[in-house]
ROGU-662752 format. One record per atom (N, C-alpha, C): residue in three letters; x, y, z; atom name; residue number from 1. Coordinates in nm, 4 decimals, padded with zeros to 6 digits, m for minus. Example, Ala and Ser with C-alpha at 12.3 -4.5 7.8 and 13.67 -1.06 7.14 Angstrom:
<sites>
(site ALA (01.3190 m00.5690 00.7800) N 1) (site ALA (01.2300 m00.4500 00.7800) CA 1) (site ALA (01.3200 m00.3300 00.7800) C 1) (site SER (01.2850 m00.2250 00.7080) N 2) (site SER (01.3670 m00.1060 00.7140) CA 2) (site SER (01.2900 00.0030 00.7870) C 2) 
</sites>
This chain:
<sites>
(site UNK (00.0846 m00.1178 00.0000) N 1) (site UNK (00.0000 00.0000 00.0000) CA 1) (site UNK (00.0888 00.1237 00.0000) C 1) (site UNK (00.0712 00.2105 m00.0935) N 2) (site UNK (00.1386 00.3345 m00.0775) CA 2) (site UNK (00.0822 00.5038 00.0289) C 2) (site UNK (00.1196 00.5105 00.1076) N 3) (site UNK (00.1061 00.6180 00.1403) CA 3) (site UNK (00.2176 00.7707 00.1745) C 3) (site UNK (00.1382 00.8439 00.1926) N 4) (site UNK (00.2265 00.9669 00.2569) CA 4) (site UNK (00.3161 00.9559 00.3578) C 4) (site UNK (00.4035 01.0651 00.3680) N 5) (site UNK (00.4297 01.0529 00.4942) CA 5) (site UNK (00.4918 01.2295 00.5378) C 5) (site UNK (00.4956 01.2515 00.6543) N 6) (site UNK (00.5271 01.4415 00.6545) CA 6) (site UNK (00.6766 01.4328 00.6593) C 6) (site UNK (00.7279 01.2927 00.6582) N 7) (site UNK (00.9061 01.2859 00.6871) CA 7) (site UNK (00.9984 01.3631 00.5693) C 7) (site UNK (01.0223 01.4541 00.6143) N 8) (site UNK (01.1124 01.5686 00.4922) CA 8) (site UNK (01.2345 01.4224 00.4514) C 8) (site UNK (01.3020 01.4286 00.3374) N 9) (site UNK (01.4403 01.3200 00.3192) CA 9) (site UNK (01.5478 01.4169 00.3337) C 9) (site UNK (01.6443 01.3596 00.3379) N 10) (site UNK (01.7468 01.4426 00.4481) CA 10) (site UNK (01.8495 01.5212 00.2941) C 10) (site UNK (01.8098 01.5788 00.2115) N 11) (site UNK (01.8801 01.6563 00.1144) CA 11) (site UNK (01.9454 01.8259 00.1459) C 11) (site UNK (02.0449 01.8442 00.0978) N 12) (site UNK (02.0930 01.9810 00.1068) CA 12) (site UNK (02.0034 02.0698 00.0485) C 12) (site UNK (02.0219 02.2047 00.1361) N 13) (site UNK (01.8973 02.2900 00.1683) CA 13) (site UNK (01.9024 02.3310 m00.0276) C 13) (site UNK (02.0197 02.3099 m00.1237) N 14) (site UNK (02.0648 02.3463 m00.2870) CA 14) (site UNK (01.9673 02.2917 m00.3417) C 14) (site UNK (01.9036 02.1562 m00.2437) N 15) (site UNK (01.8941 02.0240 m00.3860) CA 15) (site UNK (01.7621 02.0581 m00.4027) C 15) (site UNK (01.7279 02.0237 m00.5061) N 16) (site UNK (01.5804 02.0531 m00.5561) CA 16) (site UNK (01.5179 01.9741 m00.4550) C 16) (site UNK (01.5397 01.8634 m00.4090) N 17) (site UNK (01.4024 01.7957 m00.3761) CA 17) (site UNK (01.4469 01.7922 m00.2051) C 17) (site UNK (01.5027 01.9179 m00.1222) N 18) (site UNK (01.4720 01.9734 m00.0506) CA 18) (site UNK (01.3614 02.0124 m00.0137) C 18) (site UNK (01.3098 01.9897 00.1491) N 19) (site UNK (01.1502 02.0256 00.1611) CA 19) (site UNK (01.0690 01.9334 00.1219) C 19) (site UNK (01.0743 01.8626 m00.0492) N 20) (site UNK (00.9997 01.7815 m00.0680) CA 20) (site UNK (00.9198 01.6557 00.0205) C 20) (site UNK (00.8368 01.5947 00.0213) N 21) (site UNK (00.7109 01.4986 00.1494) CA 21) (site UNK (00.8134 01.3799 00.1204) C 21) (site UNK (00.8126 01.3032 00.1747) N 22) (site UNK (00.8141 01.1593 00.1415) CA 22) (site UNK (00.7134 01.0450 00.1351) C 22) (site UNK (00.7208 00.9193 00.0556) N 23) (site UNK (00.6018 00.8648 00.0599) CA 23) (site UNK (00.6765 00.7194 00.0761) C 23) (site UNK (00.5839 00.6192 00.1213) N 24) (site UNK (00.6884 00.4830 00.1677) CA 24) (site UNK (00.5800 00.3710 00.0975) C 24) (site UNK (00.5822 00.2745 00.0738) N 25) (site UNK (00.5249 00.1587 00.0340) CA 25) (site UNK (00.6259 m00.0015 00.1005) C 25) (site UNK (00.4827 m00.0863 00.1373) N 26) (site UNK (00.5560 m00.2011 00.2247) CA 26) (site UNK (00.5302 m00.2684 00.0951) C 26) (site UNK (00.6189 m00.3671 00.1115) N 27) (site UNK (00.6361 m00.5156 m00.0411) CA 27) (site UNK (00.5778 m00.6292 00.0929) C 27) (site UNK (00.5640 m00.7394 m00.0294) N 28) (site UNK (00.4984 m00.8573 m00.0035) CA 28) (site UNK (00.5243 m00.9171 00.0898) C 28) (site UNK (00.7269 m00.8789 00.1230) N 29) (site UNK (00.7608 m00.9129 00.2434) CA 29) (site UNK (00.7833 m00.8728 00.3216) C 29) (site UNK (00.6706 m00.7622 00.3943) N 30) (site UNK (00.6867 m00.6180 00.4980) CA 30) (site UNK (00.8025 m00.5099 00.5086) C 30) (site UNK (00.8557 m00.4988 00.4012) N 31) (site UNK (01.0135 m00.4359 00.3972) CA 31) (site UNK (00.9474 m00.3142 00.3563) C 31) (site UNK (00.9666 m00.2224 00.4265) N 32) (site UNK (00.8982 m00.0665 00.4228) CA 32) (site UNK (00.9945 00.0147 00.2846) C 32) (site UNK (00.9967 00.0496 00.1795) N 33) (site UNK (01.0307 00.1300 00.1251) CA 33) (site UNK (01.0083 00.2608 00.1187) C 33) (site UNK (01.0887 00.3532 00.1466) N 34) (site UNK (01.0788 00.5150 00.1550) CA 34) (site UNK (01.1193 00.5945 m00.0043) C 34) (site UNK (01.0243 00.6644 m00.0760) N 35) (site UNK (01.0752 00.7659 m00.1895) CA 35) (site UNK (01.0565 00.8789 m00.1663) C 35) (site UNK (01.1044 00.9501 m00.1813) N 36) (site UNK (01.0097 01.1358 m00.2238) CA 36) (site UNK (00.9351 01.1088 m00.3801) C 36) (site UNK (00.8054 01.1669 m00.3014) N 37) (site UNK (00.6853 01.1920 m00.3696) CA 37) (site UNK (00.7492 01.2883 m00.4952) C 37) (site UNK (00.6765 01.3287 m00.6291) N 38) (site UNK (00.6686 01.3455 m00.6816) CA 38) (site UNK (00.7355 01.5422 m00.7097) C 38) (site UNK (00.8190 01.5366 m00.7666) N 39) (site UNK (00.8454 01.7337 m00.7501) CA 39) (site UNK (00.7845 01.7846 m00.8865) C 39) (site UNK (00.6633 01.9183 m00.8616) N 40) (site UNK (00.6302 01.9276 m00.9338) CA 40) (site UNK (00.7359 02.0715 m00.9928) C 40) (site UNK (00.7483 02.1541 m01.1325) N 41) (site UNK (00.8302 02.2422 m01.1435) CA 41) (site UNK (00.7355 02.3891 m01.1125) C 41) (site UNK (00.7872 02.4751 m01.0632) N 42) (site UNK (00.6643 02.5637 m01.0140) CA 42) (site UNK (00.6686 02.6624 m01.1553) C 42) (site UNK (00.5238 02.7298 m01.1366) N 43) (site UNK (00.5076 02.7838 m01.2691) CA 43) (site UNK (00.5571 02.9129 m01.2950) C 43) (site UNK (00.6063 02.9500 m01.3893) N 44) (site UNK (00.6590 03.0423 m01.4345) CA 44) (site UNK (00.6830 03.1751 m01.3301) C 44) (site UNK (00.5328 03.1905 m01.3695) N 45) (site UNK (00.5080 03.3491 m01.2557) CA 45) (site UNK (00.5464 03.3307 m01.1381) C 45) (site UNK (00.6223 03.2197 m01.0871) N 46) (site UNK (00.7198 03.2264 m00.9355) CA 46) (site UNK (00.8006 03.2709 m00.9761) C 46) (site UNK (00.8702 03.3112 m01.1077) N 47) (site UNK (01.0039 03.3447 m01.1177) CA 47) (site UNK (01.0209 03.4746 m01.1613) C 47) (site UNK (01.1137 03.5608 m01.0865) N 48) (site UNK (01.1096 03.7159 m01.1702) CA 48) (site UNK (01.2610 03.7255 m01.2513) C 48) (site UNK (01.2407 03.7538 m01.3070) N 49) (site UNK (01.3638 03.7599 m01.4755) CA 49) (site UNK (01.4170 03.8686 m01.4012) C 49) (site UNK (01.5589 03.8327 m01.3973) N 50) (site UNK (01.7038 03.9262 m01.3826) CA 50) (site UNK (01.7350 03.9424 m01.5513) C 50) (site UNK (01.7382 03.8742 m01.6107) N 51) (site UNK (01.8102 03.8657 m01.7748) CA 51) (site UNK (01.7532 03.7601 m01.8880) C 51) (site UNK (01.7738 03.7694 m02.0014) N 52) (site UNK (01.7484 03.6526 m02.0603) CA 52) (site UNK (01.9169 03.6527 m02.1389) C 52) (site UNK (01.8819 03.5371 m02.1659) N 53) (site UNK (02.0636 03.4509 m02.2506) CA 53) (site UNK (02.0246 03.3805 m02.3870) C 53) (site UNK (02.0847 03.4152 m02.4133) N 54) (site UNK (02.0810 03.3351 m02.5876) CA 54) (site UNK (02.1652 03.2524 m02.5922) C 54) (site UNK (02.1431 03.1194 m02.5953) N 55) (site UNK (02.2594 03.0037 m02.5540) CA 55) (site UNK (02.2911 02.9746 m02.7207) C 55) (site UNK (02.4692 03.0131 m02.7076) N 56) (site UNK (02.5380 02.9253 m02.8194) CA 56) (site UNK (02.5821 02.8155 m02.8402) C 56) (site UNK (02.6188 02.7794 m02.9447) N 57) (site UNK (02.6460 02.5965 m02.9393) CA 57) (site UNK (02.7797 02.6183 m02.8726) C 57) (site UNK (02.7910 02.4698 m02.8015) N 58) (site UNK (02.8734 02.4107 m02.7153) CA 58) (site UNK (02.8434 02.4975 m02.5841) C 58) (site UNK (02.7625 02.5509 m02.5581) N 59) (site UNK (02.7349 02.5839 m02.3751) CA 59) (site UNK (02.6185 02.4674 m02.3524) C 59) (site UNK (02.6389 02.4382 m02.1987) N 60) (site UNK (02.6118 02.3274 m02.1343) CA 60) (site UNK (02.5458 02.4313 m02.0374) C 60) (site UNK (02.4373 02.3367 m01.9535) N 61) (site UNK (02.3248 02.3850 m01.8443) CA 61) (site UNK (02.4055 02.4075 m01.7435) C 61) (site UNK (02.5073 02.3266 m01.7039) N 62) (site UNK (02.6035 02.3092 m01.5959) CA 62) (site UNK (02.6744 02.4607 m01.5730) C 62) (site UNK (02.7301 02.4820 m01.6922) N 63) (site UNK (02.8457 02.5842 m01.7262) CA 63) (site UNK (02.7688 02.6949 m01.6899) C 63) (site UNK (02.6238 02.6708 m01.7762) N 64) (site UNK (02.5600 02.8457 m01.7427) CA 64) (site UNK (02.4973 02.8470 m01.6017) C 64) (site UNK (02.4891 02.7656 m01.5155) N 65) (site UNK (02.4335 02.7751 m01.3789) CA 65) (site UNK (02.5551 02.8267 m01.3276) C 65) (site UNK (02.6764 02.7913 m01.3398) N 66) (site UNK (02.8233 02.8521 m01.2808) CA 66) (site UNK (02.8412 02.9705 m01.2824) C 66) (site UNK (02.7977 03.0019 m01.4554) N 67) (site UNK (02.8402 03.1516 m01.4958) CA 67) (site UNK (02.7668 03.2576 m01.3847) C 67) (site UNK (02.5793 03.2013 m01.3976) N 68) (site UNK (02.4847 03.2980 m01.3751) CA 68) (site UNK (02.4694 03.2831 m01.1957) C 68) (site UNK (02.4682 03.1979 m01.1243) N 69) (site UNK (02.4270 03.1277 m01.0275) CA 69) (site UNK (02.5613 03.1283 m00.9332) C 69) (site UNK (02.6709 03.0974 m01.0153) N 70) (site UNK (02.7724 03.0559 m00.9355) CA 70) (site UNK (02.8067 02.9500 m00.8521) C 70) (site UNK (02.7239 02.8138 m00.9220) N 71) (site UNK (02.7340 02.7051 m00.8944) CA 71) (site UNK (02.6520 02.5935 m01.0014) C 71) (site UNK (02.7917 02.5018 m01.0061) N 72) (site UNK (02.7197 02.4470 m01.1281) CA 72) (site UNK (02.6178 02.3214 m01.1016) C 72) (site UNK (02.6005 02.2969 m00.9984) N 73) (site UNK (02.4618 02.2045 m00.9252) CA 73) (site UNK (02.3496 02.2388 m00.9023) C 73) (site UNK (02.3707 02.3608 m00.9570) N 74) (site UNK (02.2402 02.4880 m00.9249) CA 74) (site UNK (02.1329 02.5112 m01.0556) C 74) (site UNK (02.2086 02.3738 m01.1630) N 75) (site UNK (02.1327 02.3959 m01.2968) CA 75) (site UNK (01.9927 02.3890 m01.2661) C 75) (site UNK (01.9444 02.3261 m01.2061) N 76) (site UNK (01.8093 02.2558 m01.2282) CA 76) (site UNK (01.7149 02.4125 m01.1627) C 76) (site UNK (01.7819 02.4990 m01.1702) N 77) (site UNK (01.7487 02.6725 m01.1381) CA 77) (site UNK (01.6631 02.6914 m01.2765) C 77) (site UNK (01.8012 02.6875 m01.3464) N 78) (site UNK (01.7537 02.7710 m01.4504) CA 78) (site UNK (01.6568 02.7081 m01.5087) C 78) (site UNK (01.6289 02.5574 m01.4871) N 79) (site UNK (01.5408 02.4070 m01.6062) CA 79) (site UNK (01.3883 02.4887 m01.5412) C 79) (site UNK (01.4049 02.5279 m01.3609) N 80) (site UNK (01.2882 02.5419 m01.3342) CA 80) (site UNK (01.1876 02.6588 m01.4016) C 80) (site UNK (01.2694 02.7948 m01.3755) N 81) (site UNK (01.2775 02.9327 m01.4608) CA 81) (site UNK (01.2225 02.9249 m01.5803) C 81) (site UNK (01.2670 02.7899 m01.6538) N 82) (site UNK (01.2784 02.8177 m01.7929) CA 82) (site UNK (01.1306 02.6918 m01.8174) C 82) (site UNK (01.0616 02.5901 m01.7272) N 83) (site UNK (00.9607 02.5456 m01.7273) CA 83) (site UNK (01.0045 02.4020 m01.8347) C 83) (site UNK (01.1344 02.3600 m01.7817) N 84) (site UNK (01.2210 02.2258 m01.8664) CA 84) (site UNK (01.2294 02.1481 m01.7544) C 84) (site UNK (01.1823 01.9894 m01.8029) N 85) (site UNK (01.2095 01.9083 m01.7264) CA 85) (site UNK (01.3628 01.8672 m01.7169) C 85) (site UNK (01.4130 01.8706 m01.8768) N 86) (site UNK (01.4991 01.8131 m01.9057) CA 86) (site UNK (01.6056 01.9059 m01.8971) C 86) (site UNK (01.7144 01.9277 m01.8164) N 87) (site UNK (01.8000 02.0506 m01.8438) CA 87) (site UNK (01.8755 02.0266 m01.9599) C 87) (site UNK (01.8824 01.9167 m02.0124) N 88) (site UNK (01.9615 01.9549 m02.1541) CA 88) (site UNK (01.8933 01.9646 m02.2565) C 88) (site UNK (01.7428 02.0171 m02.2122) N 89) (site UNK (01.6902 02.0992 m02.3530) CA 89) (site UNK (01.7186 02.2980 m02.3437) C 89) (site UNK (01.8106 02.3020 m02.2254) N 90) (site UNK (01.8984 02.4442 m02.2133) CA 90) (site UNK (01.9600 02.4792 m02.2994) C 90) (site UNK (02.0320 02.3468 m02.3849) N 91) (site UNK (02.1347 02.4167 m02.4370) CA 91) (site UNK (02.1377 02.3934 m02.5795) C 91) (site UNK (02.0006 02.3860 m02.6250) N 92) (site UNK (01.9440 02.4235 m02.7865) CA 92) (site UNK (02.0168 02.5871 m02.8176) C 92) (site UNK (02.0982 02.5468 m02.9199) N 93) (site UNK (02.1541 02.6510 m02.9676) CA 93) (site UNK (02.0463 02.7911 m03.0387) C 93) (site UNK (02.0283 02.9168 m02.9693) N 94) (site UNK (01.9592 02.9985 m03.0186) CA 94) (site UNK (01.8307 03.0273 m02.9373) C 94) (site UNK (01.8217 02.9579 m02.8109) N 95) (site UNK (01.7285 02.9559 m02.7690) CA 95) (site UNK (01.7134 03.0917 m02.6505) C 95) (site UNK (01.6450 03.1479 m02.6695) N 96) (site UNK (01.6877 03.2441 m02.5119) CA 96) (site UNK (01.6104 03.1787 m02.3909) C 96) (site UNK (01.7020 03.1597 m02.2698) N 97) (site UNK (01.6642 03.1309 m02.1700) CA 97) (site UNK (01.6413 03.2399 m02.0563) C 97) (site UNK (01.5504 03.2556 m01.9606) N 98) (site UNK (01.5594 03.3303 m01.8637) CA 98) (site UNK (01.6822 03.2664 m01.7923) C 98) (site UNK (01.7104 03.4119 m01.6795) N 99) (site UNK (01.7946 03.4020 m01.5834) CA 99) (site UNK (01.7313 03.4736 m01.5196) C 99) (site UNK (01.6751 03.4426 m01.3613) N 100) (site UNK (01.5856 03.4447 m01.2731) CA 100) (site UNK (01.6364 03.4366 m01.1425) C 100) (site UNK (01.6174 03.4948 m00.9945) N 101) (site UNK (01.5580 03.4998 m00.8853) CA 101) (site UNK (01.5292 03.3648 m00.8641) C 101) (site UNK (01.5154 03.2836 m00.7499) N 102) (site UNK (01.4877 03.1773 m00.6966) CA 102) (site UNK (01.3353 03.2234 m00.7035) C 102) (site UNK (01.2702 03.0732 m00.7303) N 103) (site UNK (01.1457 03.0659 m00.7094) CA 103) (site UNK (01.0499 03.1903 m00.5782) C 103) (site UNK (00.9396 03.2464 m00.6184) N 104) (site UNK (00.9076 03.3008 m00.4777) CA 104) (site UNK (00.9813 03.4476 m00.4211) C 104) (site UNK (01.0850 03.4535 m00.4711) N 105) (site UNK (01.1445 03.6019 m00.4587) CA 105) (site UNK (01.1154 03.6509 m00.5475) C 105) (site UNK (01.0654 03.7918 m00.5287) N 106) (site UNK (00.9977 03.8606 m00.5725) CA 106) (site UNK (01.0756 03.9554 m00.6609) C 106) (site UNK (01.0740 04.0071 m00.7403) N 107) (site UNK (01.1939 04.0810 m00.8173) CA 107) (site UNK (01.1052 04.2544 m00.8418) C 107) (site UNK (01.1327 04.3098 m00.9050) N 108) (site UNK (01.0871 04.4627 m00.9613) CA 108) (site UNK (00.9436 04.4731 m00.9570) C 108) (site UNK (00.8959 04.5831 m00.8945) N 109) (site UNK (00.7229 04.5909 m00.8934) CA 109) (site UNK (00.6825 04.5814 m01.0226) C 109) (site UNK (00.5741 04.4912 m01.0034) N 110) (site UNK (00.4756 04.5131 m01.1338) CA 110) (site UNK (00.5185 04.3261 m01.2055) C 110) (site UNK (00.6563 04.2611 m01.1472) N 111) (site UNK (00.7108 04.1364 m01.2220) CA 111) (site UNK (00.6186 04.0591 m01.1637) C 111) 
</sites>
């Protein structure tokens, strides 16, 4: 049987699935399994635009979380910003990506 559970999983305050619920399911042979539930990406209008980037070929999601962020584990920032599951659909050559404020911070009146 799968259920909830309010047990936060023990991730760095960086990692995306920080905060996230956990949910556990028992198997056939009572062995409790623990996952985090499902992360959904929050929608756009959480994010207020510092810049947008026009990604050229050969830049990587990694590289531009370093450049913009100043850490390159911090990609899954920009995947959120930009409403990508996949962060290596970042680095489609020509594409402009936002560069954004953490989710929830609020940026320039009126954003």
């Amino acid at each position: 049987m799968n259920g909830s559970s309010s047990t936060k999983p023990p991730f760095a305050p960086t990692s995306r699935y920080f905060g996230n619920p956990t949910g556990s399911h028992v198997d056939g042979q009572g062995v409790t399994h623990v996952y985090v539930l499902r992360r959904f990406i929050p929608p756009a209008s959480s994010f207020a635009t510092l810049e947008m980037h026009v990604v050229v070929q050969g830049e990587r999601y990694d590289t531009l979380a370093a450049s913009y962020i100043g850490d390159p584990q911090q990609f899954w920032r920009l995947a959120d910003a930009n409403g990508v599951a996949d962060p290596a659909d970042l680095e489609t050559p020509g594409r402009s990506i936002r560069i954004t404020l953490p989710a929830g911070i609020p940026g320039f009146p009126g954003d």
